[in-house]
N, C-alpha and C positions, 0 to 999 in steps of 0.2 A: 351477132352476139346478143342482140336485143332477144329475138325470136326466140334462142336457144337459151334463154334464161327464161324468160316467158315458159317455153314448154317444161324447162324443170321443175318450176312452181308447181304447173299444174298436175305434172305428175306425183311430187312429192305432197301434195295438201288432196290429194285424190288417194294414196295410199294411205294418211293416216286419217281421212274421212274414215276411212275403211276399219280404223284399228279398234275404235271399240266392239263394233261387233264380233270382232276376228277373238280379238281378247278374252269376250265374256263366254265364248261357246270351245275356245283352247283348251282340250285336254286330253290328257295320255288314258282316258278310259279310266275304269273304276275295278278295285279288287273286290275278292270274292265276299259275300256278304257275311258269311259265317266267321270273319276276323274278328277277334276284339283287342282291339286298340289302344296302346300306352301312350304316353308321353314324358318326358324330358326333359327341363329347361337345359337349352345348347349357350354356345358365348353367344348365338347372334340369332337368336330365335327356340322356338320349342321344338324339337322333333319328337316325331309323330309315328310309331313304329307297331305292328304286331305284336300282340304278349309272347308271342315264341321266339321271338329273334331279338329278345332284351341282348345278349350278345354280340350281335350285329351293328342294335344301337349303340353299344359300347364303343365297339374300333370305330365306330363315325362318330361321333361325341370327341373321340380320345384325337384323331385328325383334326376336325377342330379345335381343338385345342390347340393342340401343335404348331398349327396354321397362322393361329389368331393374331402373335406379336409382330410378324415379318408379312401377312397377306397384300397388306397395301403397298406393297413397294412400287413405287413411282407413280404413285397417287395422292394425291394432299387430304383426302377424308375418307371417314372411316368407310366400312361395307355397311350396305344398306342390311337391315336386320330384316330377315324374312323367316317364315314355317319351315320347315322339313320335312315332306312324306318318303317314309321307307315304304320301297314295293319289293316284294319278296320273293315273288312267284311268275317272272318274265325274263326268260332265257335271253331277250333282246335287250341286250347292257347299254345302258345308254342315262342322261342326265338329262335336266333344264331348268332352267332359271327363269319363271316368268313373272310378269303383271300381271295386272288384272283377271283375278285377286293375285295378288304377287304370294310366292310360294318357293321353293322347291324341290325336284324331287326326284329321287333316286331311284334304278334298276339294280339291284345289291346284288343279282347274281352273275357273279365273275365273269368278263369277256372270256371266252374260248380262246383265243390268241392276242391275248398282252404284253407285252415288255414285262421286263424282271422287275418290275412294282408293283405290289399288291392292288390288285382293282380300288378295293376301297381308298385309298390315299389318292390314287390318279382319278378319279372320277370325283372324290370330295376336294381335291385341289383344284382342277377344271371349275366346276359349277361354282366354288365360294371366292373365286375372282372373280366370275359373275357380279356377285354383290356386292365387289369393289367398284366394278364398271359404275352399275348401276347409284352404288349410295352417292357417286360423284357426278355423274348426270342429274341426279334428282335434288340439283341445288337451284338456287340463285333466282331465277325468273319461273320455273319450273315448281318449285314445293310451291309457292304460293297458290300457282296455277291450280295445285293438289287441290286447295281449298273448293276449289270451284266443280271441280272434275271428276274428286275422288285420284282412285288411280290410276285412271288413263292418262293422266298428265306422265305417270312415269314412264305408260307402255309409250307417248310420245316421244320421251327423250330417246328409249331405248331407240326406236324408230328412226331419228336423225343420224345416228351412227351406223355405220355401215356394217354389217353382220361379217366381213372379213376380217377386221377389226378388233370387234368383239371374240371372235374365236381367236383369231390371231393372237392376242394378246391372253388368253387365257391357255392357249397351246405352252406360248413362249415360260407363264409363273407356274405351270405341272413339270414344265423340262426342268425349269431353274429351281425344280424343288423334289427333284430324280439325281441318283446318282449317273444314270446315265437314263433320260427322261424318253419320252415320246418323240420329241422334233428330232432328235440325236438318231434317231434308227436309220439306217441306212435305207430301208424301205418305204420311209415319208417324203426322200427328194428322191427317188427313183424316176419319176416320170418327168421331172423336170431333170436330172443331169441326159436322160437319154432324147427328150427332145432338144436340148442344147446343143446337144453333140452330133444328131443324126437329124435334127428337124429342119426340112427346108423352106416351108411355108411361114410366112409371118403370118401370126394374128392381130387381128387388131385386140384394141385392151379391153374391152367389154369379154370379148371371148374368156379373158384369165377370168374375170370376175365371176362370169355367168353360166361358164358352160358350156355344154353343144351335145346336140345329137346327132353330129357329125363325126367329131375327133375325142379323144381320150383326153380330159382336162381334169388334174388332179385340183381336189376342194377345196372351199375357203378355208378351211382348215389350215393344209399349207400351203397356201397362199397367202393368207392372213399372219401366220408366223410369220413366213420368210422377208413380209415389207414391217409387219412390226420391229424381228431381230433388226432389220438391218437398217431403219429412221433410229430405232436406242443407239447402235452405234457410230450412225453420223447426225445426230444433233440431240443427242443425251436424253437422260434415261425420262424426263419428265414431258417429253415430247404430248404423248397421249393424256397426260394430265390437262396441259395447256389447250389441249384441242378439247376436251370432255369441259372445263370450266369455259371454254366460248361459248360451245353450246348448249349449255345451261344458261348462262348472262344471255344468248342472243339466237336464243331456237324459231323466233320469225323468223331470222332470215333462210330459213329451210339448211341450203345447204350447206350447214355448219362446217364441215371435215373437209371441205373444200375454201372457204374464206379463214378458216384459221391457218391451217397449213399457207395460205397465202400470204398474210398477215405477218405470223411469228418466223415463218422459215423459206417464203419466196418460193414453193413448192407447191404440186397438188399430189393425187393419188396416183395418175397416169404419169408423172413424172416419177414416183416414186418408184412405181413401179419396175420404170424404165431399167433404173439406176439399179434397182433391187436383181433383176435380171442381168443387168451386167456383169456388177461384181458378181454374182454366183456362178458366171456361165467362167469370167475369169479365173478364179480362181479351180472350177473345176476344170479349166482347160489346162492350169500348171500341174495338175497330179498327172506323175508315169502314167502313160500308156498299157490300155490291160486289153486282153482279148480272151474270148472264152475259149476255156477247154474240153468243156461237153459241145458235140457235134449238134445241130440243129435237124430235126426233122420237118420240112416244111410242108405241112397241112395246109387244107385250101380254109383258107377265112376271108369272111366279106367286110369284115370290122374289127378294132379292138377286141381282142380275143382272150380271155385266161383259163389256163389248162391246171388241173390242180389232180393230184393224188396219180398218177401214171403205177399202173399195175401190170406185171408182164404176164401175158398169159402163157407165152412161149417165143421164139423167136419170132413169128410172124406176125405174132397180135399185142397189140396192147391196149388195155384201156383206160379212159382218163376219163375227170368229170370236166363238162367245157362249160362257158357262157361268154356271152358276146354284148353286142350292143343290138345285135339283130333278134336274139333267142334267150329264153331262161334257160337255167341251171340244166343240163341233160348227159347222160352217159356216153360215152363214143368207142367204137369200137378202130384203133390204128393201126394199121400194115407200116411199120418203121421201114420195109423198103423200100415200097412207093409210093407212101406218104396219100395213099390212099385212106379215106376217113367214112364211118357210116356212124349215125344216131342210131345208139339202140332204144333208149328210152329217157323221157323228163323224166328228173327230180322235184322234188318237193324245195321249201328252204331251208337247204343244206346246215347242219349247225359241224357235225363230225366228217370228216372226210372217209369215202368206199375204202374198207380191204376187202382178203378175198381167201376162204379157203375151200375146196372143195368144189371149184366154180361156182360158188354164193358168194355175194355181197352183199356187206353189211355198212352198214353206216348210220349216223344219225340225223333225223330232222326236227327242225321247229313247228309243231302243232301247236293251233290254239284250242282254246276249252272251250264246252259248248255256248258259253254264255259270258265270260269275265273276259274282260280286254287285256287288265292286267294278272292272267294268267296263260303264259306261252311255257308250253312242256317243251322237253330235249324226249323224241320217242326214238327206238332203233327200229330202223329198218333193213327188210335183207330183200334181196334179187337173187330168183334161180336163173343163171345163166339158161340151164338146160330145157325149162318149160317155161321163161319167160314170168314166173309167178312171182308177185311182188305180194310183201306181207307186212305188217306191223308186228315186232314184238313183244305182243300185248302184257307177258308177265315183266318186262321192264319199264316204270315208269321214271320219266327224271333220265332219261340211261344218254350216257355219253361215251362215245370212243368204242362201241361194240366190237371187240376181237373174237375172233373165234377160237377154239381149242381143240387141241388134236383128239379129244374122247369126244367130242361131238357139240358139248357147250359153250357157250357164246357168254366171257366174262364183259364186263362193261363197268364203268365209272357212276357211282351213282350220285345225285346229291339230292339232303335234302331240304326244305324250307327253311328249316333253322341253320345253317350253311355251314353244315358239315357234309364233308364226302363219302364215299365209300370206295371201294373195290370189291364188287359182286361179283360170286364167280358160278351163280344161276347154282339150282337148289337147294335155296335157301343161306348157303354160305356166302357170309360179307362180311369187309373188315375193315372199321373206321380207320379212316386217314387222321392224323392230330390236326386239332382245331386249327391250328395255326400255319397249317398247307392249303391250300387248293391246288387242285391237280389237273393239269393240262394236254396230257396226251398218255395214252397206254399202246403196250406193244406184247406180245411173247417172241419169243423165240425158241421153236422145238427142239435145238441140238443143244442149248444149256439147262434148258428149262426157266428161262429168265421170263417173268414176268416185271417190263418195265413202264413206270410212267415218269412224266415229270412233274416236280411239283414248282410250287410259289407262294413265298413266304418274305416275312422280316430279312432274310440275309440275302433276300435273289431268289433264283432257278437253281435248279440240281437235279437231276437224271436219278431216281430212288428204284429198288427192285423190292418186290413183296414176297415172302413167303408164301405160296399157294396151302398151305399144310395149316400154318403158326399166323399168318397174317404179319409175321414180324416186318416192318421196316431198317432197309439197309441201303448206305448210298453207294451209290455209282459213280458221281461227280460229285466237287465239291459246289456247292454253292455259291455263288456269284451275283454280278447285275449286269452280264453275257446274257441276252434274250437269245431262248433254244426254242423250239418248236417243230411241229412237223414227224414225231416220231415212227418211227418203224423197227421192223427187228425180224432177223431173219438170218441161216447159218452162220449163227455163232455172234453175231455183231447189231449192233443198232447204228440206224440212220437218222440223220435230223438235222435240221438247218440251224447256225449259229451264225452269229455278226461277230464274231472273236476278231477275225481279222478286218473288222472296221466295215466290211460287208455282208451281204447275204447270202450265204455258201453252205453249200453240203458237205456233213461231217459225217465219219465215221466210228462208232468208237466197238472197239476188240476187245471182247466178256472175258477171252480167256488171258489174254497179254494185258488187259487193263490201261488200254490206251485210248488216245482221240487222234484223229486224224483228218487233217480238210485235205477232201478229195478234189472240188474246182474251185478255179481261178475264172472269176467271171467280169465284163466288162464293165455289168452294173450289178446283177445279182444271180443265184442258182436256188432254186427252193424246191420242198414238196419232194424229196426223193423216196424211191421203189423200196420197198422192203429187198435185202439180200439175196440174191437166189442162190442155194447149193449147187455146187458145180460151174458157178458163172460170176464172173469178174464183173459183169458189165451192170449199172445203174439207172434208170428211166430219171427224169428231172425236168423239173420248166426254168426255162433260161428268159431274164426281160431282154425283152427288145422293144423299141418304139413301136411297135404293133403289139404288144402285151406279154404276156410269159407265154410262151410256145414250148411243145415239147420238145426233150434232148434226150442226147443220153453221151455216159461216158464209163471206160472201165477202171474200175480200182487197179491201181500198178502202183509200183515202189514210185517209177518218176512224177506220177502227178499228184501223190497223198505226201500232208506237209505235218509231222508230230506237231499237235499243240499241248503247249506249257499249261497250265492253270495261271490263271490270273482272275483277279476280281473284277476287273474292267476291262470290255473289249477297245480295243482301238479306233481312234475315233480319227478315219480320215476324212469322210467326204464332206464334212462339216465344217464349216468355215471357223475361225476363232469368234465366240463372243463372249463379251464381256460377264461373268459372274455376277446376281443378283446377292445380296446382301439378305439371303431369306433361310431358312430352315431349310434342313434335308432330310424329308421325310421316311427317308432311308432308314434315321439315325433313332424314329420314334416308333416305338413299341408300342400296337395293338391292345390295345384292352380287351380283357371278356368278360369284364363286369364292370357293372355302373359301380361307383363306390359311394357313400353315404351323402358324399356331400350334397349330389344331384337328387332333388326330391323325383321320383316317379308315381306318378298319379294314372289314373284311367282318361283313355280321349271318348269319354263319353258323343256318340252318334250322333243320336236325337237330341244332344244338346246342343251340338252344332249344325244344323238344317239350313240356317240362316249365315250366311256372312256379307253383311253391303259392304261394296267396294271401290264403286264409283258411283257417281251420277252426274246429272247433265243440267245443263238450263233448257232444254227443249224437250218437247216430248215424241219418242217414237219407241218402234220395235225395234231390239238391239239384234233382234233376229231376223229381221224380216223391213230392210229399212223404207223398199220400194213396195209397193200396189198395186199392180198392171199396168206395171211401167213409169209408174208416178213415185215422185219423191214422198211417202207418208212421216213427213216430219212437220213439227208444228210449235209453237210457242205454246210454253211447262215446264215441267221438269220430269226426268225418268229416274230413278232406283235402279244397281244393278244388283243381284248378289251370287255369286256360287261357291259353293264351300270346300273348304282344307280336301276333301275327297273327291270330290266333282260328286257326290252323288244326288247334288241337287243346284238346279239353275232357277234364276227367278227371276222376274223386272215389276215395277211396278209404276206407272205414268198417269202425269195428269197433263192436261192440255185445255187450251182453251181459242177455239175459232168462232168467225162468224155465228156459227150453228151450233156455239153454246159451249158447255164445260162437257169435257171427254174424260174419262178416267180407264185403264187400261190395265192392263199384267199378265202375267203366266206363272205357273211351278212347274216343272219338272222332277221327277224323285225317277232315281236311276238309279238306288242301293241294294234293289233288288230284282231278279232276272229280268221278270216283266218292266218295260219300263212305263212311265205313266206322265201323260202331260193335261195340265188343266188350264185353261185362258179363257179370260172375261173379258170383255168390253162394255163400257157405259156412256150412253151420247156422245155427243160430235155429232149430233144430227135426230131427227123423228124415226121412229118406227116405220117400216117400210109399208107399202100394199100391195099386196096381191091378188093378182084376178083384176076382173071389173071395180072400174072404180065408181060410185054410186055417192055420191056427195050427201045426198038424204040420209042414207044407212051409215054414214061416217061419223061416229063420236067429234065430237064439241071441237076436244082437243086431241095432240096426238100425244102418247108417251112419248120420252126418249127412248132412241135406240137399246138394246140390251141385248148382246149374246154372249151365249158359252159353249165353249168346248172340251171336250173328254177324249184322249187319247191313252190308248194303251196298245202294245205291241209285247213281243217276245222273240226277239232275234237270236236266231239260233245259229253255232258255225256246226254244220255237220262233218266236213272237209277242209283240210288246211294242207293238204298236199299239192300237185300238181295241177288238180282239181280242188278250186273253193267253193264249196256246196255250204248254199245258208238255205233257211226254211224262217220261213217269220208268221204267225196267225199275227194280227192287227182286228181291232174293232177303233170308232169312233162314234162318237153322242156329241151332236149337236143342235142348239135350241138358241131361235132366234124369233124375238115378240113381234115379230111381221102380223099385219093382220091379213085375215083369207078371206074373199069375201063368199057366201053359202046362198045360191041360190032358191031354196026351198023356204028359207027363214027372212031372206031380203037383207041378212044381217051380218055383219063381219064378225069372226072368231078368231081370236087373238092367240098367236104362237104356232111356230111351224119347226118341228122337230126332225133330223133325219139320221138314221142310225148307218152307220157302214163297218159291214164286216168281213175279212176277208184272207184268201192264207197266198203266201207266194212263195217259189221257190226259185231258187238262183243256181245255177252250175257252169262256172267260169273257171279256164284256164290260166296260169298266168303269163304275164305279160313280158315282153324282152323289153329293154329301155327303149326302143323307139315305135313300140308298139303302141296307141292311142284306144287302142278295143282291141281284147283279147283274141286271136284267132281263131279260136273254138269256144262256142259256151251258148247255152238257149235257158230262159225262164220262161216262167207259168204261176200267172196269178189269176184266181178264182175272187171276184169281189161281189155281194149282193150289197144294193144300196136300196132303203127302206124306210118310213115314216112311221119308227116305233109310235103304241099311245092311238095312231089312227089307222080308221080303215077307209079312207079317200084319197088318199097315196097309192099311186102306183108304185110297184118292188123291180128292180131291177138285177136282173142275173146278168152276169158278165163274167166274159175267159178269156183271158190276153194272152198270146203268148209271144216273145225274142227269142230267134236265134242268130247267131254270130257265125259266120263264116269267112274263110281267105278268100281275098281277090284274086286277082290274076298275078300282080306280085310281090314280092315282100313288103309287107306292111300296109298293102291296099284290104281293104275290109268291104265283105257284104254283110248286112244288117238285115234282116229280114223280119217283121212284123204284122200279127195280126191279130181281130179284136171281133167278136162277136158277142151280142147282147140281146136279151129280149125283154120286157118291159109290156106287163098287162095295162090295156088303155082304162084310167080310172079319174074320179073327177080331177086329180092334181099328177101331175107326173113331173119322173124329175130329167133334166139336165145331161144328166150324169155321160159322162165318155171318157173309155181308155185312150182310143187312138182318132183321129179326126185327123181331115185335110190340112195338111198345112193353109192358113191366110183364108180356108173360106168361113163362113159367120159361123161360129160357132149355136146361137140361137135356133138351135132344133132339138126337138122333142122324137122322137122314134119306139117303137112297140117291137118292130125288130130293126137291125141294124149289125152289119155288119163292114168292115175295114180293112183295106189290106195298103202294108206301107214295105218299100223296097229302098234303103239308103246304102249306095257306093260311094266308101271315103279310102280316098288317097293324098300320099304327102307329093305336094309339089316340088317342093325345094326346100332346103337347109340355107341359108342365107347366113346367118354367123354374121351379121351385122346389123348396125342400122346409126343413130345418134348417138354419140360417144357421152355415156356417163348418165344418158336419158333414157332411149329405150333402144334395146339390142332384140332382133330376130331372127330365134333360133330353129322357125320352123313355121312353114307356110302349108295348111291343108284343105282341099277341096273334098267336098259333100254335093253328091248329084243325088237324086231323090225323086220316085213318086209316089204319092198317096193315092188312094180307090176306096170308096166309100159307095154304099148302095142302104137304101133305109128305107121303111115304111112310116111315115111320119104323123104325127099327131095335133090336130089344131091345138096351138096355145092358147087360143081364146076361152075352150071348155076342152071337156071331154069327149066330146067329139072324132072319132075315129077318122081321120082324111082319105085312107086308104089307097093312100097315092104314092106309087116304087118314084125312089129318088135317086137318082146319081151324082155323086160328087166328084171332082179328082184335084190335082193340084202337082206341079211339077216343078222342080228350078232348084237353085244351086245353095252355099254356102262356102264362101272361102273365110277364113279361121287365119288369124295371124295368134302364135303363139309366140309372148314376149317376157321377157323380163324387165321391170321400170326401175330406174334408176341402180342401177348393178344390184337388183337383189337374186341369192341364188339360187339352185334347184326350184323351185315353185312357177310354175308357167302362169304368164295372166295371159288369158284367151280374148282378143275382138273379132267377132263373127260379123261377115256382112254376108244379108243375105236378099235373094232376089226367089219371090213364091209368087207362081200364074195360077190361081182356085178359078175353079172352071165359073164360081157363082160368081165374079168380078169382072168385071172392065179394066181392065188394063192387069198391072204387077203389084206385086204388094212388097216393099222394101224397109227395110230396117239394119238396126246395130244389135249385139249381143254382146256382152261385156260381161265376162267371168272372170274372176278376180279370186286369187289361190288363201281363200279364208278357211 
């Protein structure tokens, strides 16, 4: 017991060692620089929005509000008040809430596949319980802390509570403020009712928390719901108040969520859990018994598999888009007789799912832009089946849900920055959607001539068809808070998935009779259904099963289609009763699309904000760079942190003070524009260094203090965001450091030795399956000359590295292949410089030429799925075998002096790689390397630790 508290210490005061630098360097990337920027005052901070999407800030403004009197339920203080950045221009929908600098910030362009509530309200209700979490960990022992710390004391608290938790409980106030919310979807406990029911293997409890690259383990997401719902129901609603106020009052003791839960309720988390699985498994063992009515096709799969969009080519073939745990996103070509299966080709990342007319497929992917983080377009793409030709459809930009049309044009969805939609129907004809839709899925169908999509609004979902002629809108369904999704449309009828009957099942509905119809009855759920085919009864669908959604199929008949009613609300079985929050129903509050007078809107002037400190420390280091060749570089002072509302600048600034005198230190960073740029000073902590001969006579009196700087500039480019990620970067660097040189012609030292590096690289990588560690395919090539601008007694060094990546022998084993060639004219000073070197042997050589050749075989050993319960879990065990080859013509370091003597180097030996997670945190791997290197210039082996930590 002792031991196993002892190591949770160390791993918990080892992860928030970690938290400031993790903090100061956190962020979602920077938008594009040609923005100019407004602001807001909100209830709980300023939001921070583009001048074109004053509208956008309006519905988020108007949600907070809404929010503000009922947000804290079951919490005793207020939300912590923080900034708001609106991001405008990133297809990838997503939120965060952080520290240091505390902020947060929004992805405003609508998920692709939501529940029947407006993005805006589910993703401003998720994140601004966040800064309920937060403003009530940031109490008691902790604010004062602030005084000393700045804001890392907050990123501390947050740190103590377990991030299942934290989502959990903000899962649980988005549902309880949904009329029929997120957690309620039938497809958020999918994977746990079917591993209840079909799973025979126990896990241990780390596994739920952490993961696996083994088995299919749904997120802290639902997982974090389902022990939050079910602790408010057995020990009331203030449970996580009472555990958030301990560890505020008494955050030494590390593991706060564990001695209060002890404390107040005789419980811990692994017990909770226990319990939490119980009841759910029970009660979903008392619901009727269901069995599926679409037939299973069983393809061969090595892993958790999901089969998504199934398109009939004809009776023999079909195909679907797949991914696994072994493979990224790729097309597949299926024989439904014998379940025979072939890869025809990767995908990119998928945003729209493939149809298909004419044997082409179209779909859409997520690109990014050449330069902006936070801008990720929606582009369509098509595939000719018949010449394999893969293309970009470069006249649609922003384009979602690409259909094709029987005269030959490809309509599509468009949106644009200021978050309105369209429906494009290619030359040059488009017809806005009302502001007050977003639109989810498009369909035609040739025998009516419907073109349908769905949209999403204030009242729900609704099934709308447009006038191709007039652009008119007219509905098809009524609108609801039935999440529908998945559309298709094809003789006479549209298809698409609805939860009406409290599951996930394929619906049909009849253009010309004006009906709906659920076609299967499934165990756990049916999704993703074929477009109609004329002449054919029969449906393609993915069915889940405890191996993932596999493909099915089933025929439309009178026995197995069930008329459904309209109703506002789908049925809500597989969800256990819980208790009603006492909060708003953001259902019930109406979007703005205009600020109204009361809110003053001002400019967020840029260059006024450059600067924002955040935290700081009583010691002095690099918040970026905490270690030194292995060495702790920290030291008694104090550091400065700051980075601002946009991230597009970071900074520190530190004084210290050691034996060897007063040190002062810093960097800037300015990211606002493509190029990025970094500047860093240092000042003593020590003398001036010498170089060369040291000659006591010719040595001034005294020495300076140390002094250097550096200049960094780059330009990282995404060339490729497909299948293929292709970046290109030119990089130069200027550095200058007061060493003195000493000049044998003069007898005399010359103070300053400058060295310039400039150089361009390109990168072309595949992507990667989940259990992939290095991409199976992908090779770079970087050209770097390294030089001592200013002088001409430096040697110049030319250099051409090049990686390629190759498969091993089997899944997931990887060859690495590396090599390094340089030349370097012999001149009074020469430098250092090397891309690739022996593993473990002295690095200390000089070469005029020099070449390197390096070979690494990595393979996973075992998936292990354990280890210390609550401490550290191991999800994966890798070995690295390796040789290095080195050959050089070397250079005395004492002068200039030619040696003219061929060198051989080599070096061989292992690396095994324990990849963990510490204390149940989830998806981010922390890596311990131990390795064992024999360099041909040593005696014996050269042994060491590697410790990479998911900052």
């Amino acid at each position: 017991m002792v031991c196993r508290l002892l190591l949770r210490l160390c791993c918990l005061w080892a992860c928030c060692a970690a938290l400031p630098a993790w903090g100061q360097y956190y962020d979602w990337g920077r938008s594009p620089a040609g923005i100019r920027w407004m602001q807001v005052e909100g209830p709980r901070g300023k939001i921070v929005y583009p001048d074109y999407f004053s509208g956008g800030a309006a519905q988020v403004l108007s949600v907070m509000e809404g929010i503000t009197p009922t947000m804290t339920y079951g919490f005793s203080y207020k939300p912590l008040k923080v900034p708001a950045v609106l991001h405008t221009q990133n297809f990838n929908a997503n939120g965060i809430v952080m520290w240091a600098p505390k902020r947060m910030e929004l992805e405003l362009i609508p998920d692709l596949a939501p529940y029947a509530q407006p993005w805006f309200k589910q993703l401003v209700a998720h994140e601004s319980r966040h800064t309920v979490q937060y403003g009530n960990l940031y109490r008691s022992f902790m604010k004062p802390l602030g005084w000393f710390i700045g804001q890392q004391s907050g990123l501390i608290s947050q740190a103590l509570i377990p991030v299942w938790l934290l989502e959990g409980d903000a899962v649980q106030a988005e549902t309880q403020m949904a009329s029929f919310g997120r957690a309620l979807q039938p497809s958020f406990t999918i994977g746990y009712r079917a591993y209840m029911a079909e799973g025979t293997k126990r896990y241990v409890p780390d596994k739920w928390f952490c993961g696996s690259y083994k088995d299919y383990i749904p997120d802290h997401y639902q997982l974090g719901y389902q022990m939050t719902a079910w602790s408010r129901e057995r020990y009331g609603d203030d449970i996580w108040d009472r555990v958030a106020r301990y560890s505020s009052k008494y955050p030494y003791t590390i593991l706060t969520t564990h001695w209060a839960l002890g404390k107040y309720y005789k419980t811990s988390p692994t017990k909770m859990l226990w319990h939490t699985f119980g009841d759910l498994k029970a009660f979903w063992d008392s619901l009727p018994p269901r069995s599926n009515s679409a037939s299973l096709i069983p393809t061969p799969t090595t892993s958790y598999t999901v089969y998504t969009a199934p398109i009939a080519l004809n009776d023999t073939t079909i195909l679907a888009l797949k991914r696994d745990l072994d493979r990224p996103s790729r097309i597949v070509k299926v024989d439904p007789r014998s379940a025979g299966e072939k890869k025809l080709f990767y995908t990119g990342w998928v945003g729209t799912a493939p149809v298909m007319r004419d044997s082409t497929l179209y779909w859409s992917e997520y690109r990014s832009s050449i330069f902006w983080d936070q801008r990720v377009n929606a582009r369509a793409v098509s595939y000719d089946l018949r010449n394999g030709r893969k293309r970009l459809l470069r006249d649609r930009e922003n384009a979602l849900y690409p259909t094709p049309l029987p005269d030959g044009r490809v309509a599509s969805v468009g949106y644009d920055y200021t978050g309105r939609y369209s429906i494009d129907f290619g030359g040059g004809r488009s017809f806005e959607v009302p502001d007050t839709l977003s639109v989810h899925g498009l369909a035609y169908d040739d025998l009516t001539g419907t073109m349908a999509f769905i949209t999403l609004g204030d009242a729900g979902m609704s099934i709308c068809r447009i006038d191709t002629c007039s652009g008119r809108i007219a509905p098809i369904t009524q609108p609801g808070y039935t999440s529908i999704y998945n559309l298709r449309a094809g003789a006479g009828k549209l298809t698409f998935n609805s939860i009406a009957s409290g599951y996930d099942e394929v619906h049909v509905y009849d253009l010309a009779r004006g009906e709906e119809f659920r076609v299967t009855t499934s165990r756990y759920g049916s999704v993703s259904p074929s477009a109609p085919v004329p002449g054919s009864d029969k449906l393609y669908m993915t069915t889940y099963t405890l191996g993932g959604y596999r493909l099915s199929h089933q025929r439309m008949d009178g026995d197995s289609m069930q008329r459904i009613a309209y109703s506002r609300l789908p049925e809500n079985i597989v969800n256990p009763p819980r208790r009603k929050w006492d909060v708003v129903n953001l259902d019930t509050v109406r979007l703005a699309r205009t600020i109204d007078s009361t809110h003053r809107v001002k400019r967020y002037r840029k260059g006024l904000h450059l600067f924002n400190p955040h935290s700081w420390a009583p010691w002095s280091f690099n918040p970026s760079k905490i270690a030194d060749e292995n060495k702790l570089d920290i030291g008694f002072g104090a550091t400065v942190m700051s980075q601002n509302l946009l991230t597009s600048t970071e900074a520190y600034l530190s004084y210290g003070y050691s034996g060897k005198g007063h040190r002062v230190r810093g960097s800037f960073g300015y990211y606002g524009l493509a190029p990025k740029f970094d500047f860093a000073v240092d000042y003593g902590g020590g003398k001036q260094l010498i170089y060369g001969e040291k000659v006591p006579e010719a040595l001034p009196v005294s020495l300076s203090n140390h002094f250097q700087f550096t200049v960094d500039v780059s330009l990282p480019m995404t060339l490729a965001s497909g299948y293929h990620i292709r970046t290109l970067t030119p990089f130069a660097q200027f550095y200058y450091l007061n060493a003195l040189l000493y000049k044998q012609q003069s007898t005399s030292y010359e103070k300053g030795v400058t060295r310039g590096v400039a150089g361009l690289s390109f990168i072309d990588n595949v992507r990667m399956g989940t259990r992939d560690f290095l991409p199976r395919w992908g090779y770079a090539v970087k050209f770097t000359t390294v030089g001592a601008p200013f002088r001409s007694d430096f040697g110049t060094i030319y250099s051409l590295y090049g990686r390629v990546y190759t498969p091993g022998v089997a899944r997931h084993h990887s060859l690495t292949l590396r090599g390094n060639v340089q030349y370097q004219p012999v001149d009074r000073y020469n430098f250092y410089y090397k891309e690739l070197y022996p593993r473990g042997a002295d690095y200390d050589v000089v070469a005029t030429r020099y070449a390197a050749f390096s070979a690494d075989y990595q393979l996973p050993l075992c998936y292990p799925d354990g280890g210390i319960n609550s401490i550290v879990y191991f999800n994966r065990i890798r070995l690295n075998l390796y040789y290095d080859f080195a050959r050089f013509i070397g250079i005395s370091s004492g002068s200039a002096t030619h040696s003219g003597r061929a060198t051989t180097l080599w070096s061989y030996g292992g690396i095994v790689t324990f990849d963990m997670r510490l204390v149940r945190m989830p998806k981010n791997d922390t890596s311990l390397g131990v390795y064992v290197y024999k360099p041909s210039d040593r005696n014996g082996v050269v042994t060491g630790v590697n410790l990479s930590l998911p900052l």
